[in-house]
C-alpha positions as CSV (number, residue, x, y, z in Angstrom):
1,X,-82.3,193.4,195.7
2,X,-84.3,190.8,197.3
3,X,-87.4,189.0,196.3
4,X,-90.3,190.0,198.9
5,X,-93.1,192.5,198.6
6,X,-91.3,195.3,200.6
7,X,-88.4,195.4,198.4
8,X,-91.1,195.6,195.3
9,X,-93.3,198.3,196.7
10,X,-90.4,200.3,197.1
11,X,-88.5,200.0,193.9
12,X,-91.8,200.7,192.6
13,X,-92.4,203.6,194.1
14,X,-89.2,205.2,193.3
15,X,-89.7,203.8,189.6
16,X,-93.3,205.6,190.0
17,X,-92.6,208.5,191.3
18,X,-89.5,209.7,189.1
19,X,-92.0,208.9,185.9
20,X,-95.0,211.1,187.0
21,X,-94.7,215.0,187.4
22,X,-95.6,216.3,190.7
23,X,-98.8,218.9,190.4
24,X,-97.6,222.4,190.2
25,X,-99.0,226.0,190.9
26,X,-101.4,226.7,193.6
27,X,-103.6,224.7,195.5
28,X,-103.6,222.2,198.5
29,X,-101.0,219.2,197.3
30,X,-102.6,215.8,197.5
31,X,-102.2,213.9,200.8
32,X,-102.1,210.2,199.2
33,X,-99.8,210.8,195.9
34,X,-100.2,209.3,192.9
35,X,-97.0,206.9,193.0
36,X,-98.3,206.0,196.6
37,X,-101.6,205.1,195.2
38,X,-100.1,202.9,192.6
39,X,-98.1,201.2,195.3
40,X,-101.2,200.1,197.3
41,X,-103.5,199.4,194.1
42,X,-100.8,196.5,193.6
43,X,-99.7,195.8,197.2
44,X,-103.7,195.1,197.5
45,X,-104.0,192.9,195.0
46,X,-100.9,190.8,195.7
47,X,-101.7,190.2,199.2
48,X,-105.0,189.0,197.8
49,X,-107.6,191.8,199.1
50,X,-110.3,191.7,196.4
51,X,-112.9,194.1,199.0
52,X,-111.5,197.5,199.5
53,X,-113.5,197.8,202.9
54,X,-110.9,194.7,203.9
55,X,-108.2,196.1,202.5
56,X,-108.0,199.5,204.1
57,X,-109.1,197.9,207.5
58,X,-105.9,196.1,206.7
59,X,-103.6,199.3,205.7
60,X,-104.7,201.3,208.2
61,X,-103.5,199.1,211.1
62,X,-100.4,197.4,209.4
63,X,-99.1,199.8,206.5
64,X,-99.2,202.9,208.8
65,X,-95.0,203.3,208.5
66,X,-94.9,202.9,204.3
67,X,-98.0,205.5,204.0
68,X,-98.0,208.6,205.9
69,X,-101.5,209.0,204.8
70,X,-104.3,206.4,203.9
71,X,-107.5,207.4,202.9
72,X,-111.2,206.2,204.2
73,X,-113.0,203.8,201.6
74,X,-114.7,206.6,199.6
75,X,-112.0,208.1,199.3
76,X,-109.8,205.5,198.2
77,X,-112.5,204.1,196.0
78,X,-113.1,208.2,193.8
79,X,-109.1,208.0,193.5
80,X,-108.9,204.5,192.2
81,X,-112.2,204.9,189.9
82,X,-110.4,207.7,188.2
83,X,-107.2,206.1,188.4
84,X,-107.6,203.3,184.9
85,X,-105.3,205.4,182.4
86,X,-102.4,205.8,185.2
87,X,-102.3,202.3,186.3
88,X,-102.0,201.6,182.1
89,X,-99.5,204.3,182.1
90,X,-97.2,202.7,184.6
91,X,-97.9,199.2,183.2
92,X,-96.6,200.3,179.6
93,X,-93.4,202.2,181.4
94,X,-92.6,199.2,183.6
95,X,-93.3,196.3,180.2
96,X,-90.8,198.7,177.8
97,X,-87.8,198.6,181.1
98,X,-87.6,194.5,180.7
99,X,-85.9,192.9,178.1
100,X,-88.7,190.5,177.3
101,X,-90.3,193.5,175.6
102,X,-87.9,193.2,172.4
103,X,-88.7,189.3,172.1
104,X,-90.0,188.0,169.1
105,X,-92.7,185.9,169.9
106,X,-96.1,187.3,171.4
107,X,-98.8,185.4,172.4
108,X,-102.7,186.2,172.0
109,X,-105.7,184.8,173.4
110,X,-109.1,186.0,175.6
111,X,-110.4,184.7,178.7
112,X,-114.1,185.0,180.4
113,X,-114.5,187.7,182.8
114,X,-117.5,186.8,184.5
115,X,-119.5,190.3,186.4
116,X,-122.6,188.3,187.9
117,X,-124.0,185.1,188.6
118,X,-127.9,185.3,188.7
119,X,-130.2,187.2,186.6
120,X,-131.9,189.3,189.3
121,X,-127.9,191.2,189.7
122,X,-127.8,191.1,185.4
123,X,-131.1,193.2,185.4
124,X,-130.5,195.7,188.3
125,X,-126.6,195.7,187.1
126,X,-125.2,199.3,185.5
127,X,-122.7,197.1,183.3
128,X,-126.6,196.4,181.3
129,X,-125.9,197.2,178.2
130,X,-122.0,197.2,178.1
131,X,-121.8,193.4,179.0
132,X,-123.8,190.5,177.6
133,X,-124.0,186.7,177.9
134,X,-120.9,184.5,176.4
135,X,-119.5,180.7,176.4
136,X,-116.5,179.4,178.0
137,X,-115.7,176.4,176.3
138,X,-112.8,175.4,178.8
139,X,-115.5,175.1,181.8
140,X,-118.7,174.7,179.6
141,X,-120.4,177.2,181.0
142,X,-122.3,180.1,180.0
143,X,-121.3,183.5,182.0
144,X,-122.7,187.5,182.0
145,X,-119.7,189.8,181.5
146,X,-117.1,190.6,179.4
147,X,-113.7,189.0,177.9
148,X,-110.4,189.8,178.9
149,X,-108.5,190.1,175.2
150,X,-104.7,189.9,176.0
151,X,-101.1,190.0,173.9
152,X,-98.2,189.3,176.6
153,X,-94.6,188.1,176.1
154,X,-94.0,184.6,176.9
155,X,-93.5,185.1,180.3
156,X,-96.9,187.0,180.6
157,X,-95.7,190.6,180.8
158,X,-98.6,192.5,179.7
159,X,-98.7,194.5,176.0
160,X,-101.6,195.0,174.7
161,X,-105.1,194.6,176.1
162,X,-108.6,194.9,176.4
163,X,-112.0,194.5,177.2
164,X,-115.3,193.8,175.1
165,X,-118.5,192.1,174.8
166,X,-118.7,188.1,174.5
167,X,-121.2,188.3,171.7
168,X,-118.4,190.0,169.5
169,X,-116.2,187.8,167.2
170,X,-112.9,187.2,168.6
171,X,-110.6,187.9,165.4
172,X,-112.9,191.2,165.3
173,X,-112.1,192.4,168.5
174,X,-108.1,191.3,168.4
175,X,-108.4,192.9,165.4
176,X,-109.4,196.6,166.4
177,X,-106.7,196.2,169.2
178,X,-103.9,195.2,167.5
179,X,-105.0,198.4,165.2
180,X,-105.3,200.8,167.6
181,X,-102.4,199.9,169.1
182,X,-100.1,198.9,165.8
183,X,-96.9,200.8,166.5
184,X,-96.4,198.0,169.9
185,X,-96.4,195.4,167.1
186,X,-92.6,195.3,165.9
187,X,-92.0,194.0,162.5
188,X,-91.2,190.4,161.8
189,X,-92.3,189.4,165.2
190,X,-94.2,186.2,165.7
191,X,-97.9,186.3,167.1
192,X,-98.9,182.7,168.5
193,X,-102.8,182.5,169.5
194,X,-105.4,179.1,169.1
195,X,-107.6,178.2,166.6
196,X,-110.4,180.5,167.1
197,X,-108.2,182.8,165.3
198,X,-108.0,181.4,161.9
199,X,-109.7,183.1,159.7
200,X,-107.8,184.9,156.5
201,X,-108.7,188.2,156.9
202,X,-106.9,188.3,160.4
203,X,-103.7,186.7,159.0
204,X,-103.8,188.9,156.3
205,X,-104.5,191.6,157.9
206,X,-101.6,190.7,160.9
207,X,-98.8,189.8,157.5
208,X,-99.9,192.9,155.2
209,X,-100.8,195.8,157.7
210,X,-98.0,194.5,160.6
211,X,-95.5,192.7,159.0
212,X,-95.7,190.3,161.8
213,X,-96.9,186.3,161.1
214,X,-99.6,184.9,162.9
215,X,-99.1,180.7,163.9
216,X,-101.7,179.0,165.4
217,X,-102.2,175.3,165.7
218,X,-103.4,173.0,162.4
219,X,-107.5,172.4,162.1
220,X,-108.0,168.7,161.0
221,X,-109.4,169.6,157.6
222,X,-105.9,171.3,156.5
223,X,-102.7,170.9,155.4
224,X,-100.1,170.4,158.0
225,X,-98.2,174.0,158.9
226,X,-97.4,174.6,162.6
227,X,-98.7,171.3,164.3
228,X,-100.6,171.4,167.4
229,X,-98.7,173.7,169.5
230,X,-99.7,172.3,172.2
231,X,-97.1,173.2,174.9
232,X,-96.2,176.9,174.0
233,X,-100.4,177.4,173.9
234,X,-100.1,176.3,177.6
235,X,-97.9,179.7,178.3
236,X,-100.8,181.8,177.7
237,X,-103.5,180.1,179.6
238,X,-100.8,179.5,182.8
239,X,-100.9,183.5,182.4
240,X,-104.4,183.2,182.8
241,X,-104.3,180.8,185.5
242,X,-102.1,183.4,187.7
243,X,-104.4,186.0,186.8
244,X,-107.1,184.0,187.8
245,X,-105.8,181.8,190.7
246,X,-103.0,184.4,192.4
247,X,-104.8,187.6,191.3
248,X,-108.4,186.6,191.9
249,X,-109.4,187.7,188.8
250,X,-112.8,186.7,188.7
251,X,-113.5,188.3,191.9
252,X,-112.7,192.0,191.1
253,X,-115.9,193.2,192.3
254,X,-116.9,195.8,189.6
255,X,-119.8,197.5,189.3
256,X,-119.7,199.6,186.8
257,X,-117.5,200.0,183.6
258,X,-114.9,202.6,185.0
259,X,-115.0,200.3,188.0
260,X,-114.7,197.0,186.0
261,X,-111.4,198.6,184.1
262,X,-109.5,199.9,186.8
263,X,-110.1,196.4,188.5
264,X,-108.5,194.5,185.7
265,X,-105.8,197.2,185.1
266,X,-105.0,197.0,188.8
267,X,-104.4,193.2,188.4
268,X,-102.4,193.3,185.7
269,X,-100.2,195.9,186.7
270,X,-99.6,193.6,190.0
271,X,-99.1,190.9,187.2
272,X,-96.4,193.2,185.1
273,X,-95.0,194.8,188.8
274,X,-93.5,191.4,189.5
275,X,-92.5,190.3,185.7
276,X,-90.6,193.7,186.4
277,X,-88.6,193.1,189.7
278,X,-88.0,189.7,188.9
279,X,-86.2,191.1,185.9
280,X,-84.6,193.3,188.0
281,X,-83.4,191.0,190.5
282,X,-82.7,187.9,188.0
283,X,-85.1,185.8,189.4
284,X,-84.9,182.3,187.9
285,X,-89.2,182.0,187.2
286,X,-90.1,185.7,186.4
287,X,-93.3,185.1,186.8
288,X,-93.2,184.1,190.2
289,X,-95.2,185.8,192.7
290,X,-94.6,183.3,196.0
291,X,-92.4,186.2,197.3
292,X,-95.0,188.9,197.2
293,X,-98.1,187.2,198.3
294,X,-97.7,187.9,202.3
């Protein structure tokens, strides 16, 4: 197969379709289905279409031969705001078919995902309550909105991940995840995240309850274990630099918390669509997306 964004949607949508089950019984069948709806939920985000009003305008004129039918904004918008746990679906089916998924080493970390910029839009803002004022040390800044919590493979194939208020510890919140999600933690793998990890209860609780090992780089004030670390931490936050960068991230354009979810999930699933093909297609840098962005 080859490496452009045709190729993708369609090996997708084959993948996509064979995995759900069609609806059954009576009633009017669906005119957009559900694999088709995954298709453009990532073929939107890769060709960098953060405003669905855009993106349709787009569809409708140029996409008219791939989709039979494409809906009108509100519709599109009810199908994608009910859409969260189907684009995690796919996302866990397409991370277990790539053989990065048996690797050893996972790494772990949480970024700022910012949902307004002045306080008149945190006041009138439906996310009140649910999100709440953080730091990000990396920019020195402060932010209203949540953080993106995120175990990938090396390569930055999304496993595990979540959202959650900046006010919460980190090592709380990783925590609860890694629990609730346990059985995608294999034993004796390694699980590589930065200092604002360390803490003993979460490397107890990673070596006792997991059986995996937690490494992190050394604080000053103790003994020498793993070193800095400093160039396999850079794999995580060049995952994060994709996300933000190539998947405009930052600019989902959520509203609300159902809206805010399926936003993320929809970029990572672009994120883990391309790990995928690449995979499939041997691609030299799997986590490539040049090919898919036009």
């Amino acid at each position: 197969m080859d490496a452009d964004l045709d190729t993708l949607v369609t090996a997708l949508y084959v993948e996509v379709d064979d995995l759900i089950d069609r609806p059954r019984g009576r009633g009017r069948r669906p005119l957009l289905t559900e694999a088709e709806l995954v298709c453009l939920a990532v073929m939107q985000v890769l060709l960098r279409y953060p405003s669905e009003r855009h993106w349709l305008r787009y569809a409708h004129k140029h996409l008219r031969g791939m989709f039979p039918y494409i809906p009108e904004q509100d519709g599109y918008n009810k199908r994608m705001r009910k859409a969260g746990p189907l684009l995690a679906m796919v996302m866990r089916h397409l991370a277990t078919q790539t053989p990065s998924w048996w690797d050893q080493l996972r790494l772990i970390d949480s970024t700022p995902l910012p949902c307004a910029a002045s306080r008149e839009t945190v006041k009138r803002s439906d996310l009140a309550g649910e999100a709440g004022y953080g730091y990000c040390a990396s920019h020195s800044r402060f932010f209203w909105g949540f953080r993106l919590y995120l175990v990938c493979t090396p390569e930055g194939m999304p496993v595990i991940w979540g959202l959650a208020n900046p006010k919460l510890g980190e090592r709380e919140v990783m925590t609860a995840l890694l629990e609730a999600d346990h059985h995608l933690v294999h034993a004796g793998q390694v699980l590589l995240g930065d200092k604002g990890f360390a803490g003993k209860d979460f490397e107890a609780f990673i070596t006792d309850q997991l059986g995996a090992q937690f490494v992190r780089p050394d604080r000053r004030n103790e003994p020498v274990r793993f070193g800095k670390l400093a160039r396999v931490r850079q794999w995580v936050e060049a995952v994060f630099d994709t996300l933000k960068g190539q998947l405009d991230l930052e600019a989902h354009g959520g509203r609300t918390l159902a809206g805010v979810f399926v936003r993320v999930a929809q970029r990572l699933l672009a994120l883990t669509t391309a790990i995928w093909h690449n995979w499939t297609i041997d691609a030299p840098v799997k986590r490539s997306l040049i090919a898919y962005d036009h």
